[in-house]
C-alpha positions as CSV (number, residue, x, y, z in Angstrom):
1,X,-71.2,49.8,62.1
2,X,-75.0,50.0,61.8
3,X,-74.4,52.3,58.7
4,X,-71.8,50.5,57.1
5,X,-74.0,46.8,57.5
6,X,-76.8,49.3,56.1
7,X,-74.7,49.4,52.2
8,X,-75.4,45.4,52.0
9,X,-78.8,45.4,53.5
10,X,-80.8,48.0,51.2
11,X,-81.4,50.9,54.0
12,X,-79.7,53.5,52.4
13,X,-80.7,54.9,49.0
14,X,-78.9,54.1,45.3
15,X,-77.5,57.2,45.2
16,X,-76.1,57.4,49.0
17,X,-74.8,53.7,48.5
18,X,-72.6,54.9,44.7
19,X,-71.7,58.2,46.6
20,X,-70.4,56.1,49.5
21,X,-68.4,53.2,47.1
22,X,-66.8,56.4,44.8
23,X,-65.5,57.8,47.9
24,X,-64.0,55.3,48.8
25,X,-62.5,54.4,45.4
26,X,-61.5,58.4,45.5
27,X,-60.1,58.4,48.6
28,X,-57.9,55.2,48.1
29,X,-56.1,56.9,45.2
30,X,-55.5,59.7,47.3
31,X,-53.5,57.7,49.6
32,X,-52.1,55.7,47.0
33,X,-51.1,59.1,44.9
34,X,-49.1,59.9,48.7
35,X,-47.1,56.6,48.6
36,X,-46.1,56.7,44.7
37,X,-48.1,53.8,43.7
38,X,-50.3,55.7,41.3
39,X,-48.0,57.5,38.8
40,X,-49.4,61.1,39.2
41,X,-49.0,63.5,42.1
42,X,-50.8,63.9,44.9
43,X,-51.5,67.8,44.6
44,X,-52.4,67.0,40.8
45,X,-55.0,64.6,42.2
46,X,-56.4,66.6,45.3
47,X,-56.7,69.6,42.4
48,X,-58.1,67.8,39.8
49,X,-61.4,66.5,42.5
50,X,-61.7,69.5,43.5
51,X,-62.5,71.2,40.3
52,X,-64.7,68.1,39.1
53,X,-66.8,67.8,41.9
54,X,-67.2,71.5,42.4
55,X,-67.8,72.5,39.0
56,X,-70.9,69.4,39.3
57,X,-72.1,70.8,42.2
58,X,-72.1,73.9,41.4
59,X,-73.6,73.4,37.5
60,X,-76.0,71.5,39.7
61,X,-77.1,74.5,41.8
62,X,-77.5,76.9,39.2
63,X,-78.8,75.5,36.1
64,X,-81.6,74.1,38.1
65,X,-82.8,77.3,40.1
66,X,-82.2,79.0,36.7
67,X,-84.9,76.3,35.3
68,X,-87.1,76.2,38.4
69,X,-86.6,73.0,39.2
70,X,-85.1,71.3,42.6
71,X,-81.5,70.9,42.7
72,X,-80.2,67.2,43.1
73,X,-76.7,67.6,45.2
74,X,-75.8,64.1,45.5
75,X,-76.1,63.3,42.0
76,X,-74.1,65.9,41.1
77,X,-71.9,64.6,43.7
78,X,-71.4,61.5,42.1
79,X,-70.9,62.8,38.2
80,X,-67.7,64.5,39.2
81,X,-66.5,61.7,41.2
82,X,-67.0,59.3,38.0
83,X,-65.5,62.0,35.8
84,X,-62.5,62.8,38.5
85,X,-62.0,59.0,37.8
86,X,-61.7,58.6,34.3
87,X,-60.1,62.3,33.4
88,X,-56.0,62.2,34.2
89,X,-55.4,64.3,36.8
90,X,-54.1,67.7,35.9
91,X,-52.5,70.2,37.6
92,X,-52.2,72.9,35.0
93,X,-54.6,75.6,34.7
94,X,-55.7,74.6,31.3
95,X,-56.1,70.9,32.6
96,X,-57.8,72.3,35.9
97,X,-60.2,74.5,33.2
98,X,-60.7,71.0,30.9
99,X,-62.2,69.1,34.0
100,X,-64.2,71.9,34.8
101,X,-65.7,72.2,31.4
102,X,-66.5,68.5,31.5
103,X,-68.3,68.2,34.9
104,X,-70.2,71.2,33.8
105,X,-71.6,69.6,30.7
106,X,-72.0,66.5,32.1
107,X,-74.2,68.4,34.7
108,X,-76.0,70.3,32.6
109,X,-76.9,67.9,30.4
110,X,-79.2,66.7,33.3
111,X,-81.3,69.1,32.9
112,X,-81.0,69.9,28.8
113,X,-80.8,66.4,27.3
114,X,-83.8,65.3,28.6
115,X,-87.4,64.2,27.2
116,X,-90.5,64.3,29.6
117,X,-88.5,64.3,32.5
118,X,-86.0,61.7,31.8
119,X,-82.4,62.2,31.0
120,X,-81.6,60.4,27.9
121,X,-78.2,60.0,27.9
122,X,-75.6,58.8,30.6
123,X,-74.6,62.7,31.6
124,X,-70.6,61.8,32.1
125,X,-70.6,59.4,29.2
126,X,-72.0,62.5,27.3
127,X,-69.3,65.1,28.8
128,X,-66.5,62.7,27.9
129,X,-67.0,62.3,24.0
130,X,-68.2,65.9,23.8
131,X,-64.6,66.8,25.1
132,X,-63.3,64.1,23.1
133,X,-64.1,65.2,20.2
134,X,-63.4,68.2,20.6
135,X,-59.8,68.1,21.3
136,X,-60.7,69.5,25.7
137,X,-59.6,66.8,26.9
138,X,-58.6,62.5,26.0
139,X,-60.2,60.2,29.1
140,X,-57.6,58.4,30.0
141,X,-59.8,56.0,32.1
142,X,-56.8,55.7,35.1
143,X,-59.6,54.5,37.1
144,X,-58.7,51.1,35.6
145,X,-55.7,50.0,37.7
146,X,-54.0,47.0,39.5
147,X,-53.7,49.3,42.6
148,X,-58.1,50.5,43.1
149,X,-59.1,47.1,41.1
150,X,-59.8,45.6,44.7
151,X,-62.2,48.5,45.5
152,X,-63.4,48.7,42.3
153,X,-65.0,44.9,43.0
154,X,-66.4,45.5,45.7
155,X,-68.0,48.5,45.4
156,X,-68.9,47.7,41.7
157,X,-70.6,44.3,43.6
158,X,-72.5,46.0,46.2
159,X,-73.7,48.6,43.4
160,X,-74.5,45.5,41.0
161,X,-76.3,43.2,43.9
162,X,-78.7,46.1,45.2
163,X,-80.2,46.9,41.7
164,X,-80.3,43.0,40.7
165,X,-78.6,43.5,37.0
166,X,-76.3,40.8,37.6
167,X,-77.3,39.4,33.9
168,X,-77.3,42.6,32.5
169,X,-73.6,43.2,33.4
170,X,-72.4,39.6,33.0
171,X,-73.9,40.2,29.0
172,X,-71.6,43.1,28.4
173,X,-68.5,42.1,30.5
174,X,-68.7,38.3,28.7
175,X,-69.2,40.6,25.2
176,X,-66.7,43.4,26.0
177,X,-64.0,41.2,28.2
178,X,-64.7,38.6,25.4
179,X,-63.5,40.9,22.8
180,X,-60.7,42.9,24.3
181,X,-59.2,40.0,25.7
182,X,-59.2,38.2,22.1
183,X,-57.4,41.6,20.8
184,X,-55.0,41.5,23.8
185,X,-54.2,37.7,23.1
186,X,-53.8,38.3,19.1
187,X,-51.4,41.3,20.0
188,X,-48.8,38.0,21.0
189,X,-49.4,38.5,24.6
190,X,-49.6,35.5,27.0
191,X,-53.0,35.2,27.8
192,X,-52.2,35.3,32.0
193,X,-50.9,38.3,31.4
194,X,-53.6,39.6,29.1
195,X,-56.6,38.2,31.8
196,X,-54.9,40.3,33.9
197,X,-54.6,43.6,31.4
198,X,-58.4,43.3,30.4
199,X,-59.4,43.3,34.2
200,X,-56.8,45.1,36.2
201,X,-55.8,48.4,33.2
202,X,-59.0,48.9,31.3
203,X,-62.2,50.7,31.9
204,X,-64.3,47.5,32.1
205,X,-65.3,46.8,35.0
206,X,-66.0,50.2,36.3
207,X,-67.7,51.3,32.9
208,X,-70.2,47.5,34.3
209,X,-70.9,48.7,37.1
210,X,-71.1,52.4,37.7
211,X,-72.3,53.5,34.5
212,X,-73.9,50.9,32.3
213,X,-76.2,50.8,35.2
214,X,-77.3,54.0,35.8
215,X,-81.5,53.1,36.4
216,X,-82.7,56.4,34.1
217,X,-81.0,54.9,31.1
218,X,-81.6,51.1,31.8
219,X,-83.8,49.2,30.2
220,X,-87.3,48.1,31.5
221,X,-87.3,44.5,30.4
222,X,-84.3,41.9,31.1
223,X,-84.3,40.9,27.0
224,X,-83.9,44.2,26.2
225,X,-81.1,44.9,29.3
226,X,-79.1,42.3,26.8
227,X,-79.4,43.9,24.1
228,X,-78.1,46.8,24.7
229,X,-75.4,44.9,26.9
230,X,-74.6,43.1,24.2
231,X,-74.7,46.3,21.5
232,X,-72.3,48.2,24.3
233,X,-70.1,45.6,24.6
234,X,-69.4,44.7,21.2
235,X,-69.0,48.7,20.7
236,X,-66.5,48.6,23.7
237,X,-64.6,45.5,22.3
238,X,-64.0,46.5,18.6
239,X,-61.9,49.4,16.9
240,X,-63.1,51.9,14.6
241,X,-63.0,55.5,13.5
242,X,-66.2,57.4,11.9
243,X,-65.4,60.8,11.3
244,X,-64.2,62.8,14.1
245,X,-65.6,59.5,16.5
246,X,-63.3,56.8,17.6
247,X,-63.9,53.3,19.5
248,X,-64.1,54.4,22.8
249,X,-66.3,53.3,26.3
250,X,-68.1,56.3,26.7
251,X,-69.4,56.3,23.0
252,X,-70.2,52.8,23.4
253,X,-72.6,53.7,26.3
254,X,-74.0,56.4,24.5
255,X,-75.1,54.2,21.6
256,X,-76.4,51.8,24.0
257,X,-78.1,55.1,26.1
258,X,-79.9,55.9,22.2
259,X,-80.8,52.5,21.8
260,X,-82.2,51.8,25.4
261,X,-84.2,54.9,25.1
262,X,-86.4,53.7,22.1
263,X,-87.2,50.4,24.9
264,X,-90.2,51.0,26.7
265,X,-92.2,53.7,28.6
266,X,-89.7,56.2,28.6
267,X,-91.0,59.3,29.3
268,X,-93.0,61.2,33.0
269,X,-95.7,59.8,34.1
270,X,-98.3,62.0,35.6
271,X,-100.4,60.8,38.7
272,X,-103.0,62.8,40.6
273,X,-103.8,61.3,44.3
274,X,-107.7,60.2,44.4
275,X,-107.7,58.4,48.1
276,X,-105.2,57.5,51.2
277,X,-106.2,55.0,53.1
278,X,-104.2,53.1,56.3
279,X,-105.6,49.5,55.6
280,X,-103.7,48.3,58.9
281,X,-102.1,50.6,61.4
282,X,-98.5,51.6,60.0
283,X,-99.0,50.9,56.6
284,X,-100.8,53.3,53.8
285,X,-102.3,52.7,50.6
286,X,-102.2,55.4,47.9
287,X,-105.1,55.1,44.7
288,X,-103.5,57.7,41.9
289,X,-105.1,58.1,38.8
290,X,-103.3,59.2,35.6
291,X,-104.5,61.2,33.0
292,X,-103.6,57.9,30.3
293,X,-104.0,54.5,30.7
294,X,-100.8,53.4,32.2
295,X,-99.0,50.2,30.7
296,X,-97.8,48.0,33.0
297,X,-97.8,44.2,33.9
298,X,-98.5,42.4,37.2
299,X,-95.6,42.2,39.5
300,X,-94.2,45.6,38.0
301,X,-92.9,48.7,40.1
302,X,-93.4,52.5,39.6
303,X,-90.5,54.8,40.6
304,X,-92.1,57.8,42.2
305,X,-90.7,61.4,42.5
306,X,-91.3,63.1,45.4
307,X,-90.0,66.9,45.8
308,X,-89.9,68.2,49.1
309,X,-88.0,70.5,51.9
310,X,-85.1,69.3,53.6
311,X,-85.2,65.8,51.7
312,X,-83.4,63.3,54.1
313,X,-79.8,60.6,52.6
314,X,-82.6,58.8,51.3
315,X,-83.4,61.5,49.0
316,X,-86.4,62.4,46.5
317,X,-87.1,58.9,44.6
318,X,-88.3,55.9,45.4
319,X,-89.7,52.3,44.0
320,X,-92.6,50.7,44.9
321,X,-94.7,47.5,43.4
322,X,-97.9,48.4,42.6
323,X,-100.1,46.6,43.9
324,X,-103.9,46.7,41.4
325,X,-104.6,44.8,38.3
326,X,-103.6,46.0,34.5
327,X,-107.1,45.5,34.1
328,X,-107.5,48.7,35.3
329,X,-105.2,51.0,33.9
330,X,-106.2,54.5,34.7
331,X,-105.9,53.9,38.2
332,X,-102.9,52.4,40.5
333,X,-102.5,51.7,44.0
334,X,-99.3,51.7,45.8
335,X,-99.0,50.3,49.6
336,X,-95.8,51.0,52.0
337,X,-95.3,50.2,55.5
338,X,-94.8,54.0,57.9
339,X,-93.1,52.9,60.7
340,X,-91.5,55.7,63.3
341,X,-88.2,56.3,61.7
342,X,-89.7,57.0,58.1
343,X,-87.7,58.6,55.6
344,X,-88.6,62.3,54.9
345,X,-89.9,60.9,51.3
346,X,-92.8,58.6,53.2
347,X,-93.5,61.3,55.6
348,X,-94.4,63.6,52.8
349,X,-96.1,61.1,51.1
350,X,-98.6,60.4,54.3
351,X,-99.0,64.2,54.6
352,X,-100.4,65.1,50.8
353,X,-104.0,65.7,50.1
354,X,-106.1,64.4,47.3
355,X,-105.9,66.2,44.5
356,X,-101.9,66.6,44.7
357,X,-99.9,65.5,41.5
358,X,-97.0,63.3,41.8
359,X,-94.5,62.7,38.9
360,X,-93.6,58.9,38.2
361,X,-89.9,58.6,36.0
362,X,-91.2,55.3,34.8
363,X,-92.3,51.5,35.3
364,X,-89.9,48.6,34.5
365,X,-89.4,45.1,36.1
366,X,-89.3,41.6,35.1
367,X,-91.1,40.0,38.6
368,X,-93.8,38.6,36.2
369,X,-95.6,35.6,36.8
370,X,-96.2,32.8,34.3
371,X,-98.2,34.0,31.4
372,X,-100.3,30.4,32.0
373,X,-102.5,30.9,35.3
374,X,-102.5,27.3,35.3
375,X,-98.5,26.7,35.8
376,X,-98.3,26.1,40.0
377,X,-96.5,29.1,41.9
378,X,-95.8,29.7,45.6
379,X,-95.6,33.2,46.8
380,X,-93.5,34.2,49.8
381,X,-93.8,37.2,51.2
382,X,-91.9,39.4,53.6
383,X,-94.6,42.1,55.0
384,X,-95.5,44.9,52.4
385,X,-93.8,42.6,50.1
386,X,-97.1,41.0,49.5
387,X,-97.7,43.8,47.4
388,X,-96.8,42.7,43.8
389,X,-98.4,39.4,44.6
390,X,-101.8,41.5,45.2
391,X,-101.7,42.5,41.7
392,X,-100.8,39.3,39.9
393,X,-104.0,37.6,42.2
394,X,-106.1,40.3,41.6
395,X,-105.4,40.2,37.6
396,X,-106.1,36.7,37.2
397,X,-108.9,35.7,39.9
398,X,-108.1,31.6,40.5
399,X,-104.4,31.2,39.4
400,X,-102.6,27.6,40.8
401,X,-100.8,29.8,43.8
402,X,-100.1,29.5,47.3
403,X,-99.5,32.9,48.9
404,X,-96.9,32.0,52.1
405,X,-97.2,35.5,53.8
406,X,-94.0,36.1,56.8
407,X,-95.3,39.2,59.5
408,X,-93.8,40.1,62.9
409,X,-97.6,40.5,63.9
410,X,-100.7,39.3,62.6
411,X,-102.0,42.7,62.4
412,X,-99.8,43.8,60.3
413,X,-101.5,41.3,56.8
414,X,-102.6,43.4,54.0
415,X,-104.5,42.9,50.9
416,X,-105.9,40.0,51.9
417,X,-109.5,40.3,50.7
418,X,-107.8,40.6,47.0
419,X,-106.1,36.9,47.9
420,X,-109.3,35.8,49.2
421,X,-111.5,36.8,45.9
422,X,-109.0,35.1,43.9
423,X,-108.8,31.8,45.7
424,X,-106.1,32.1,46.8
425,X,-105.0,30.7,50.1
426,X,-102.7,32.5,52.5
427,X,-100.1,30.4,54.9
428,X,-99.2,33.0,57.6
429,X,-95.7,32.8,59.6
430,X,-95.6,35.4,62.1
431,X,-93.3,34.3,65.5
432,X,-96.0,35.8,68.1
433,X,-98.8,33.8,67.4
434,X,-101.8,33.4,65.0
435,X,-104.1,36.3,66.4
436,X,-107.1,36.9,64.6
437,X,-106.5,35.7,61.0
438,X,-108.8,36.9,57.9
439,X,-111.3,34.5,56.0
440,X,-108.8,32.1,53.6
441,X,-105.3,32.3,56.0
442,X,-104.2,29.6,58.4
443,X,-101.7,29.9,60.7
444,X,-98.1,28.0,59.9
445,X,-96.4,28.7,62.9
446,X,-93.2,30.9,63.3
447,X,-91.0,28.8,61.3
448,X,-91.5,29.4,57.2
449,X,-89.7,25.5,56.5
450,X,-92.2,23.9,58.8
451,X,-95.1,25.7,57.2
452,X,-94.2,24.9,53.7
453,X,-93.7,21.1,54.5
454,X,-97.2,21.1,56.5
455,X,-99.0,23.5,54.4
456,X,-97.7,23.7,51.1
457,X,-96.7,19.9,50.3
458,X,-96.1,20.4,46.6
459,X,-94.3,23.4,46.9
460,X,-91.1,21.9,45.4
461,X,-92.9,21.3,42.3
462,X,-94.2,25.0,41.9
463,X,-92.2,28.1,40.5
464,X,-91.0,30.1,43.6
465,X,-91.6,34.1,43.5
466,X,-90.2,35.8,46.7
467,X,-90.8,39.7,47.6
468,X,-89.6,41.6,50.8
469,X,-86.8,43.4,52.3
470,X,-83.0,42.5,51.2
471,X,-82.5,40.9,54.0
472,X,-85.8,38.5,53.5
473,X,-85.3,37.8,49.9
474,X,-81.6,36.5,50.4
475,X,-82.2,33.9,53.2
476,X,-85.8,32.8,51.4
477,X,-84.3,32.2,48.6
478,X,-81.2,29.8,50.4
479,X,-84.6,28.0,52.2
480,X,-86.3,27.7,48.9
481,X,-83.4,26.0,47.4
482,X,-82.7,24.0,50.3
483,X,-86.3,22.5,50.0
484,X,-85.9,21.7,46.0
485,X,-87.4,24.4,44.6
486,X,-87.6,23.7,41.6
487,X,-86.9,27.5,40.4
488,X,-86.7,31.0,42.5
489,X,-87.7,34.5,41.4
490,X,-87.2,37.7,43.2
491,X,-88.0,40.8,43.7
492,X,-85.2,43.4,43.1
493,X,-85.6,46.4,44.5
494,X,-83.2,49.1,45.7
495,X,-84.1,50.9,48.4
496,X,-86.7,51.8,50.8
């Protein structure tokens, strides 16, 4: 149970929580396959996921130790589970060999199709027009069906809701399900009945949700996100034929791939650790320098790489605000709680020496505070939350903003020398007490609502920004709203 509650609550990583939701998708057409309702054979279907996800994982072994670089399993995992999804299940050898080819391109393209150490182009997207067009294989997208649309929601949800792109996929499904549904209606066909097509027999929603958002080929900013929505959905929606190309979903996302790749800092970034410091006990704070000034605005996050032995579920890659000015941009710093049951990729992190280089895949987010220092803001913050908040203080010293700061112990408040520089004043809510508080924090009880009515008066009138774990963000935001605020921001992050 504590495993399953961990898929809603953000304690599992991005690629653990897909794996998980494709298995289940897989494994209810299995059993659907058994009792007839899908219209393919169960030993075509047990063949057919067999080859795809052992031709990924085993592309994924060897092209990477032929390359000298560190094999990614469950990503390969999860490329022939999409591709075992959209390819009709086959139970001739040449079918059997036609899934195998795509997996294996899809796979290798990973590792080939990449520029600085970013894949540019969604890898099964890629492996289905290649095969496409060159007559391997036709997608049939079966995925798409009345019988796996139930699991398809909720998975696609839970998938959606822990990277926060609701707006990005609402763009392309109101463009795409817009259009197709339109077609569907002007074909004379009640439009009940053509609702129901559009959601229940087409590649839409599954295209939303498990591919559009793959995070290497998203989109930094949220205007550009609906762009390239919008760009892939009209793409999805309309019929054409260039050449040997054809209207299809997959050549849709690869035009929005091209197009989101030109968006942004797209490219490895190269950091070299200068200090490690443990400002508080349990939590460290990591200064890297890079060899270029880094581009990035207050409230941003960095997603750090982080190779090592015997990598744990929550795998090699991670996200963290950073937490210094843009005013210095040759140097970050990065703060993260190290409690007991650490995953493998903090432990490594708390062991490295100065000196070490760490690889960053890129920085992206839309937390940003009001261009205006002047425009009232209230931050709440849920323990190393605080962290993006640090940098938007620290960038501009004696911005209108109340910094409401929730901690299990007082003991555990960070960064607040940067809050107290800026003039900034700290509420604390911890539910054991005040303790000894820093120079510019008062103690608001245990009880965040109290300590906004008594402490922060206004705070219906000021622009709400809220950063902390899943859990956190979700029932401050309810509070928030419950009090009037007059708008609320959060942090999305997806995983720890």
């Amino acid at each position: 149970m504590r495993y399953l509650s961990a898929l809603f609550t953000g304690e599992v990583t991005m690629y653990r929580l897909v794996s998980v939701t494709l298995g289940a998708i897989t494994l209810a057409a299995l059993v659907q396959s058994a009792l007839g309702i899908l219209s393919f054979g169960l030993v075509d279907v047990i063949a057919s996921l067999v080859v795809s996800v052992g031709a990924a994982l085993l592309t994924g072994l060897l092209v990477p130790k032929a390359l000298g670089v560190r094999p990614h399993p469950e990503s390969s995992l999860i490329t022939g589970l999409i591709l075992f999804l959209i390819l009709w299940p086959e139970g001739t050898l040449t079918g059997l060999l036609a899934v195998a080819v795509a997996s294996a391109l899809a796979t290798l393209s990973k590792y080939v199709l990449t520029r600085r150490g970013r894949h540019v182009l969604n890898p099964a997207a890629f492996a289905l027009v290649v095969v496409g067009v060159a007559g391997i294989a036709a997608p049939s997208w079966w995925v798409g069906s009345a019988g796996l649309l139930p699991l398809v929601l909720v998975g696609g949800h839970l998938v959606v809701r822990r990277l926060g792109v609701f707006s990005y996929v609402g763009v392309f499904l109101l463009v795409s399900g817009g259009l197709n549904l339109y077609a569907t209606v002007a074909a004379a066909t009640p439009v009940t009945d053509a609702v129901w097509t559009v959601l229940a027999s087409s590649p839409l929603l599954f295209l939303a949700a498990f591919m559009l958002t793959e995070p290497l080929t998203t989109p930094p900013r949220w205007w550009q996100r609906a762009l390239v929505a919008a760009t892939v959905g009209v793409l999805d929606g309309v019929s054409f034929t260039l050449g040997p190309l054809y209207s299809s979903p997959e050549l849709a996302l690869l035009v929005g791939n091209v197009l989101a790749f030109t968006f942004g800092q797209r490219h490895a970034l190269r950091l070299r650790l200068v200090d490690r410091r443990e400002p508080v006990p349990g939590t460290i704070e990591l200064v890297l320098a890079s060899s270029r000034p880094l581009r990035f605005s207050a409230g941003q996050y960095l997603e750090l790489t982080v190779p090592h032995r015997r990598p744990d579920s929550r795998g090699t890659r991670r996200m963290f605000s950073i937490a210094s000015s843009p005013t210095d941009p040759e140097k970050i710093r990065l703060a993260m709680r190290v409690p007991e049951s650490s995953s493998s990729l903090k432990r490594t992190l708390v062991e490295l020496e100065p000196g070490h280089e760490l690889i960053a895949t890129g920085i992206a987010g839309d937390f940003l505070p009001p261009a205006d220092p002047a425009v009232p803001v209230l931050f709440v913050a849920g323990g190393i939350g605080v962290t993006p908040f640090a940098s938007m203080a620290a960038e501009h010293p004696g911005r209108d903003a109340v910094l409401l700061h929730q901690v299990t112990d007082p003991a555990d408040l960070t960064h607040t020398e940067v809050f107290a520089a800026a003039g900034i004043p700290v509420v604390v809510v911890c539910p054991h007490g005040p303790g000894v508080l820093p120079e510019g924090a008062v103690y608001g009880g245990p009880d965040p609502a109290t300590a906004l009515r008594e402490h922060v008066p206004d705070h219906a009138d000021r622009l709400a920004y809220v950063a902390g774990s899943p859990v956190m963000v979700e029932a401050t935001r309810g509070l928030l709203r419950a009090l009037g605020a007059r708008g609320v921001r959060t942090d999305a992050f997806s995983g720890y």
